[in-house]
GUKOLVO-934349 format. One record per residue (C-alpha): y negated, x, z negated. Coordinates in steps of 0.05 Angstrom, whole numbers, plus 32768, in hexadecimal, padded with zeros to 4 digits. Last residue first. Layout:
N
    c2    c1    c3
     Y     X     Z
...
//
This chain:
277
    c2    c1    c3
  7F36  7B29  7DB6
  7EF8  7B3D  7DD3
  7F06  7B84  7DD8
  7F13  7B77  7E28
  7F49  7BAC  7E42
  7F48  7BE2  7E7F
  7F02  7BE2  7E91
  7EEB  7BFE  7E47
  7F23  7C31  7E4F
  7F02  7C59  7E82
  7ECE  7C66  7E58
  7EF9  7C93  7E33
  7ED0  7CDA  7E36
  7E8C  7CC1  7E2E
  7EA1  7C99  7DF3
  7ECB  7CCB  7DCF
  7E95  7CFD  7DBA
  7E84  7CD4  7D7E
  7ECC  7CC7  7D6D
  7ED9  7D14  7D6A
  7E94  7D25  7D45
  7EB5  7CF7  7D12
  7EF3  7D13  7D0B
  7EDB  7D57  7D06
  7EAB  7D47  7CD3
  7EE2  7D29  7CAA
  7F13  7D62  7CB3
  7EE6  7D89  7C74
  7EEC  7D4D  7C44
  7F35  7D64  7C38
  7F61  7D39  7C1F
  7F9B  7D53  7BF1
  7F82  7D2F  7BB9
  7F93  7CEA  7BE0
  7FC0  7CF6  7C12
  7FD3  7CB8  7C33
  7F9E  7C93  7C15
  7F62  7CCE  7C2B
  7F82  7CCA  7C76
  7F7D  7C77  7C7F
  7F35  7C83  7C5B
  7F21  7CBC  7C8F
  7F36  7C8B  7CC1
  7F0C  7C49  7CA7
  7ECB  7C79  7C8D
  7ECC  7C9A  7CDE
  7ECB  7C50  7CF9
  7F0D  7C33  7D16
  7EEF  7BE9  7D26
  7ECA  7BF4  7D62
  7EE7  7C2E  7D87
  7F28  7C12  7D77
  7F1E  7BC8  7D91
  7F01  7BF0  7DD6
  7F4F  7C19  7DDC
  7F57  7C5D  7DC9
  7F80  7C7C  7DF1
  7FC5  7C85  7E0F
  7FE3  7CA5  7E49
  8018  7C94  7E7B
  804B  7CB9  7EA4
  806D  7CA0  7EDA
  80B3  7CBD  7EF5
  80AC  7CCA  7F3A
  80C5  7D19  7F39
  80F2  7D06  7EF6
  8131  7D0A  7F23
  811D  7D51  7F2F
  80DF  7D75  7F1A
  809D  7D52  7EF6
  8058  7D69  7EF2
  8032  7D4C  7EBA
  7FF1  7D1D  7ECC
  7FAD  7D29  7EA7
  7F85  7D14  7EDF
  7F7A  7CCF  7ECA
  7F9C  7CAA  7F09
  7FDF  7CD4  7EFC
  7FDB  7CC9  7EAF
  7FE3  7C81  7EBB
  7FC3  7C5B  7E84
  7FD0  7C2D  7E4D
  7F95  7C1B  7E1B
  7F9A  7C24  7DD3
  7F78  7BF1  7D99
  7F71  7BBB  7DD2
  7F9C  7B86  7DA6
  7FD5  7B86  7DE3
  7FCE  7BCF  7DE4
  7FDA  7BD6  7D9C
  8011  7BAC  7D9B
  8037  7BCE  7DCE
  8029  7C13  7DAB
  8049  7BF9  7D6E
  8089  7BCB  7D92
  809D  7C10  7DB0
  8088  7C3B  7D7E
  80B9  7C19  7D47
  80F4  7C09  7D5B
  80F6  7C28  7D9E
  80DA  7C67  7D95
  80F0  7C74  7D56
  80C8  7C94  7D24
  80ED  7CCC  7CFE
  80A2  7CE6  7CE9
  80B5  7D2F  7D1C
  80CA  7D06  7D43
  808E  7CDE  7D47
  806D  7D26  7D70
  80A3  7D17  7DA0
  8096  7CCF  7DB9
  8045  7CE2  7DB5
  8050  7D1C  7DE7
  807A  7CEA  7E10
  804A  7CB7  7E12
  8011  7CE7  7E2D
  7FD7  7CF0  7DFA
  7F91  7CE3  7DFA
  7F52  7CF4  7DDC
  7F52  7D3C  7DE0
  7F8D  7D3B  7DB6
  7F64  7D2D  7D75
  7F54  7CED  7D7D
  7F98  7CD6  7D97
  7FBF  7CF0  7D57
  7F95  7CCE  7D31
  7F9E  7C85  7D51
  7FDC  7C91  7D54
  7FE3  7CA5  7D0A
  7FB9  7C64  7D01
  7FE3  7C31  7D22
  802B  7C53  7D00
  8002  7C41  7CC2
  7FF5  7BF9  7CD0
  8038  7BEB  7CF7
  8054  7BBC  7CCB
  8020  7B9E  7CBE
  8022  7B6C  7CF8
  7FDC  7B4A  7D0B
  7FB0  7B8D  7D0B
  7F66  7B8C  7CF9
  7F6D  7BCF  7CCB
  7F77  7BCB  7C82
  7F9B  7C06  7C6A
  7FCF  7C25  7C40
  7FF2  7BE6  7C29
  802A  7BEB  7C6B
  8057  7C1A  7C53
  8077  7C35  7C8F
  8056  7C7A  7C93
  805B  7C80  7C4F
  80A9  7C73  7C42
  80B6  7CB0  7C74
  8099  7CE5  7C44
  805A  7D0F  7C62
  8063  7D58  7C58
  8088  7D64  7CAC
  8092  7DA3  7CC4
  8076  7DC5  7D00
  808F  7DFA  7D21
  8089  7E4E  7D19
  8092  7E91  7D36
  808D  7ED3  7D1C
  809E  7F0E  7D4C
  80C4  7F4B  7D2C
  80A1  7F86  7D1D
  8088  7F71  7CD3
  80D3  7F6D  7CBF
  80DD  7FB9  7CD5
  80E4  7FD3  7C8F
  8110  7F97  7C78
  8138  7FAD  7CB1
  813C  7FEB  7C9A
  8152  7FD1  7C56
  8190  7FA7  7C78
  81A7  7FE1  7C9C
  81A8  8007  7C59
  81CB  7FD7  7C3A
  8202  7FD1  7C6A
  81FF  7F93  7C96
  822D  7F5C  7C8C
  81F2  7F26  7C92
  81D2  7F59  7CBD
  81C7  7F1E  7CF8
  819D  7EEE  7CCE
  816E  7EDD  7D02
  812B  7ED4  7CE4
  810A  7E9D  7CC5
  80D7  7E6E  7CE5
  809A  7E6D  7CC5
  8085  7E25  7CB4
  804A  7DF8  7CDA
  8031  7DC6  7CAD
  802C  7D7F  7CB3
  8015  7D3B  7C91
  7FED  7D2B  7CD7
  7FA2  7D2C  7CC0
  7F9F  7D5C  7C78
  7FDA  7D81  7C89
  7FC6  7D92  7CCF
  7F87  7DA5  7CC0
  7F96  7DC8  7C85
  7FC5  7DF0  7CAA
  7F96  7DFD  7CE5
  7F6C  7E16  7CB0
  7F9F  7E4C  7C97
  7FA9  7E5E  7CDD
  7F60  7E63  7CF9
  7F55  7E8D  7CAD
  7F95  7EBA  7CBB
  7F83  7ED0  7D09
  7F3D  7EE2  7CFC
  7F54  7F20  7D1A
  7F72  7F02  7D5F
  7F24  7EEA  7D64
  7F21  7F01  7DB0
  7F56  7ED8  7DC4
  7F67  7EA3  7D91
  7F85  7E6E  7DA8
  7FAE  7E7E  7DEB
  7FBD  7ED0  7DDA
  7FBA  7ECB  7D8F
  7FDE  7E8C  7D85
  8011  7EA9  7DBA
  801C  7EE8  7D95
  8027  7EB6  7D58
  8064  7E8A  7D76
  8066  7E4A  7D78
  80A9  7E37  7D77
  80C5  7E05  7DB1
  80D8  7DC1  7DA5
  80B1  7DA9  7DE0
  808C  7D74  7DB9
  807C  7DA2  7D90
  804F  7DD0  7DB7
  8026  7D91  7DC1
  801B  7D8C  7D78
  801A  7DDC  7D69
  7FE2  7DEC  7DA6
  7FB4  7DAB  7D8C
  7FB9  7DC9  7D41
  7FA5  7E0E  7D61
  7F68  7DF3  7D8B
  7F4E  7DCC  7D4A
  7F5B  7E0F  7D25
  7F2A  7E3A  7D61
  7EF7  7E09  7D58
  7EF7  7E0D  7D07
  7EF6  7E59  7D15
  7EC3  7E5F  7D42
  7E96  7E2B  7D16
  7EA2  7E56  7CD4
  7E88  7E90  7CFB
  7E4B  7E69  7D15
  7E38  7E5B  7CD1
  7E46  7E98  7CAE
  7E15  7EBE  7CE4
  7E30  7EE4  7D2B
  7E0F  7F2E  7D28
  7DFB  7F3F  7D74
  7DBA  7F53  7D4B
  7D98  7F20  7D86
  7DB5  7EE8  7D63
  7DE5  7EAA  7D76
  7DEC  7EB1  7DC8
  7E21  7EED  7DC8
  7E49  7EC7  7D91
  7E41  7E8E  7DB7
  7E52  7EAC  7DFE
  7E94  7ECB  7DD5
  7EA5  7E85  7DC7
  7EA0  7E6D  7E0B
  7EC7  7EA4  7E2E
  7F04  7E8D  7DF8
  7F07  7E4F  7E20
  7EF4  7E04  7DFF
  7F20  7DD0  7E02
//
C-alpha cells in the first residue's frame, strides 16, 4: 500500500506550476478509496467502528480535504464489488429525557461529536447461494458464488487474506464457517483455484498472546487454475449479474490492473499446486 510520502512525491513530480492536473487528481483519489475500502474490510473483522479522524489520519493524510469524494468513491467501490456500504453510526441517545433546550444545544454541538461508521451489508442472502449466476469450471455448484466473492475479496486485499479475516468479513453475508466456507475453500484448494499457506513462512504472520501464542495462521491466494480461467471479462461479469444497473464500469480497470500485477506477487503459489487438473 502506498504511503502518503508517495503521493505528495507525485504531486511534486507532475508539473513544474506545482499545480497537480484532473488526471492525476482523479488517480490520488481513486488510490486513496482503494486504501479506504481495504481499511473498512479488515477493520471489520475486528468489529470495531471506523471512525473518520482515523480515515483522515491513516488514509488520507495530506488530502484530509478531499475527504467526501475518497469517501463517496470508496462507497461505490464497495457497493459495486462486495454488496456493502459503510453506515454512520448514530449517536448516544443519552438526552432522551432531556429538556428541550438541552436537547437543541446538543443539536448545536452535533458537528463536534466524532462520526464513526461499519459496514453494512446490500446484497440479499438468496444471491449469494443461488448457483445460476455464473459459469466457472467448478464441479459442485453450490459454491459458485461463495467461489467468486472469495476470489474478489482476495484480489483486492493485497492479494491475500488470512483465514480469520475472511471468517469475519462472511459474517457480515451470514456464511457459516463450517457449512459453507469450510467445504468452499476446501474445494477450491483441492481444484487449485486458492492455495493454502502459512502466514508465518509468507511474512504476513499475526502476532498472537496467550493460549493462541502457537496457534497457526494460514493465508489464501489465488491458486494457478484461477489465474487461468478467472479473466478480467469472467469477474467483472460475476459482479455486472449480481448487480446489474448498479455496476459500475469504473472498478473494472481496477480489477484488471489488480490481476495483472498479481503474478509477480503470487509466484509462490505456482510451486504449491499443479493446474493440471
Amino acid at each position: 500500500m502506498a504511503s502518503t510520502q508517495e503521493y505528495i512525491e507525485i504531486n511534486d513530480d507532475s508539473t513544474n506550476n506545482n499545480s497537480p492536473s484532473i488526471n492525476q487528481i482523479d488517480e490520488l483519489i481513486e488510490r486513496k478509496a482503494v486504501q479506504l475500502v481495504r481499511y473498512a474490510i479488515f477493520n471489520e473483522n475486528k468489529k470495531a467502528p471506523i471512525k473518520k479522524e482515523d480515515i483522515t489520519k491513516k488514509i488520507l493524510g495530506d488530502m484530509s480535504r478531499s475527504f467526501q469524494k475518497v469517501f463517496d468513491r470508496a462507497q461505490q467501490i464497495l457497493k459495486d464489488v462486495f454488496g456493502l456500504k459503510l453506515v454512520e453510526l448514530p449517536q448516544k441517545d443519552t438526552a432522551a429525557s432531556a429538556s428541550l433546550v438541552t436537547r437543541r444545544n446538543a443539536a448545536n454541538k452535533e458537528k463536534s461529536y466524532p462520526r464513526a461508521y461499519v459496514l453494512q451489508s446490500l446484497i440479499p442472502l438468496e444471491i449469494l447461494r443461488h448457483p445460476s449466476l455464473i459459469s466457472v469450471n467448478i464441479q459442485s455448484t453450490d459454491h459458485l458464488a461463495l467461489t467468486m466473492i472469495i476470489l474478489t475479496l482476495i484480489l483486492v486485499s493485497d492479494n491475500y487474506i488470512q483465514h480469520p479475516s475472511l471468517v469475519q468479513f462472511l459474517k457480515t453475508f451470514e456464511v457459516d464457517e463450517e457449512k459453507q466456507l469450510k467445504p468452499c475453500i476446501t474445494q477450491m484448494i483441492k481444484q487449485n483455484y486458492v492455495v493454502r499457506l502459512n502466514s508465518s513462512h509468507t511474512g504476513n504472520a499475526t502476532n498472537t498472546t496467550g493460549g493462541d501464542r502457537d496457534q497457526t495462521i494460514y493465508e489464501y491466494r489465488w491458486g494457478p487454475r484461477a489465474k487461468v480461467e478467472i479473466t478480467t471479462d469472467k469477474l467483472c461479469g460475476f459482479l455486472k449479474q449480481i448487480y446489474g444497473d448498479n455496476y459500475s464500469d469504473d472498478i473494472e480497470s481496477e480489477i484488471k490492473r489488480t490481476i495483472e500485477e498479481m503474478n509477480p506477487v503470487t509466484d509462490i503459489t505456482n510451486t504449491q499446486a499443479n493446474p493440471s487438473n
